[in-house]
N, C-alpha and C positions, 0 to 999 in steps of 0.2 A: 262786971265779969272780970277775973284778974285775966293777965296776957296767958295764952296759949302757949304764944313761943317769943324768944328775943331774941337777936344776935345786933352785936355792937359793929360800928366802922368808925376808922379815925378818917377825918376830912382831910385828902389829899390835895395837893398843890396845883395837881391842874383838872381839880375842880371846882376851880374858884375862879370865878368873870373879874372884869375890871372893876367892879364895882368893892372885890375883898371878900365877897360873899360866895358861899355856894352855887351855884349854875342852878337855877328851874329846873332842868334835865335831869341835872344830878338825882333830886327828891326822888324823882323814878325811880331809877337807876337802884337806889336806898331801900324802896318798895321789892322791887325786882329780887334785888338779894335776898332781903327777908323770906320772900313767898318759896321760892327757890331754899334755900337752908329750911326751911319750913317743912317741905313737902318733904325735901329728904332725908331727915330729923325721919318723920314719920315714915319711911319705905320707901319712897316713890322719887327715886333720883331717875335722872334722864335715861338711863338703863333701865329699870323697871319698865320706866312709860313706853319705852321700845318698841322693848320685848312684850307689852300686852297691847301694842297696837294704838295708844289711847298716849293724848298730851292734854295737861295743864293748859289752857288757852285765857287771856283777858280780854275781856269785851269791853270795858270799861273801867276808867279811872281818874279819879276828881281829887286833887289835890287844894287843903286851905294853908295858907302859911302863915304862920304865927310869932313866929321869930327869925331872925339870920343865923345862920352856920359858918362859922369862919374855920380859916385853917388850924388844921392840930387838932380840933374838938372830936372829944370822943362822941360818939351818937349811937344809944340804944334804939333799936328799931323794934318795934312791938308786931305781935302777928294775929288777932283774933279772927276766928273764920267761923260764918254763920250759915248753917243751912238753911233752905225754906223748902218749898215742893216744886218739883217742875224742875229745867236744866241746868238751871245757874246754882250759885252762891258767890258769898260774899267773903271779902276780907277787908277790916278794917286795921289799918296800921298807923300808931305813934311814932313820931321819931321824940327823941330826947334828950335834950343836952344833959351833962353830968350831974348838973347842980336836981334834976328831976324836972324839970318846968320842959313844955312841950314847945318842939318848934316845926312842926306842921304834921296835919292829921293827913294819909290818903285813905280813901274810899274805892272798890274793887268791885265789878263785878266778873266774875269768873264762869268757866264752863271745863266741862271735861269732852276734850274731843276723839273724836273716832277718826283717826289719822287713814286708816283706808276709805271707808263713807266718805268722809271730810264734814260729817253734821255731829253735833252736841249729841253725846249720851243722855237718855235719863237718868234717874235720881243719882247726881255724883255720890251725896252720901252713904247709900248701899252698898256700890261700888268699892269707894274707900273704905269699909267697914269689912268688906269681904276681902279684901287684896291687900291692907298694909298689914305691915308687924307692928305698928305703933298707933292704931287710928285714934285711940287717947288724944294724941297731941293735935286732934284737928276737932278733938272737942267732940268724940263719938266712940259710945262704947261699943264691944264688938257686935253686937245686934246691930246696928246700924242706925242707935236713938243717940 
């Protein structure tokens, strides 16, 4: 499946351990941004999610690392997001150094919450397909397939 969405970061200076390398934290952090620029690419910036009562929530997230990130490197961050049935879905994210070659994959599991309840919505996909201006970029057309 090609990527959904991208957005690039340059590695910062103090995100980087004693060791020269990127910080573990950081790769979050990398993940965070993307899903976030993602979501609001597609409609649904922190205002939106507000105002209809409902936030983006992670329930889970498994990072493999593949390479080091050092200072100055640009790094594209990849955004694929999967639906299935029931409350969750997925996002899986590349990061990647310039040259193209991958230096760690995260794996996501996600939920759309009901911020006054405080419990998971059903089908996020419907949802998203009825409420952004862009549900394309989350990989759904507007029917909600």
């Amino acid at each position: 499946m090609p990527d959904q969405f991208s957005v690039t970061v340059t590695v910062r200076s103090y995100e980087i351990d004693m060791v020269g390398h990127v910080n573990h934290a950081v790769y979050h952090q990398y993940g965070e941004h993307a899903r976030g620029e993602h979501f609001r690419k597609a409609g649904f910036d922190f205002e939106a999610q507000r105002a209809g009562g409902m936030a983006v929530v992670l329930l889970e997230s498994r990072i493999r690392y593949l390479s080091e990130l050092v200072l100055g490197e640009e790094v594209e961050i990849s955004s694929n997001i999967e639906f299935g049935t029931g409350k969750t879905f997925r996002i899986a994210h590349v990061l990647r150094r310039a040259d193209g070659s991958p230096a760690a994959e995260i794996d996501c599991v996600l939920g759309l919450l009901d911020t006054t309840a405080r419990r998971l919505m059903p089908e996020p996909r419907a949802r998203f397909a009825a409420l952004l201006a862009h549900p394309e970029l989350l990989g759904i057309d507007g029917s909600g397939g």
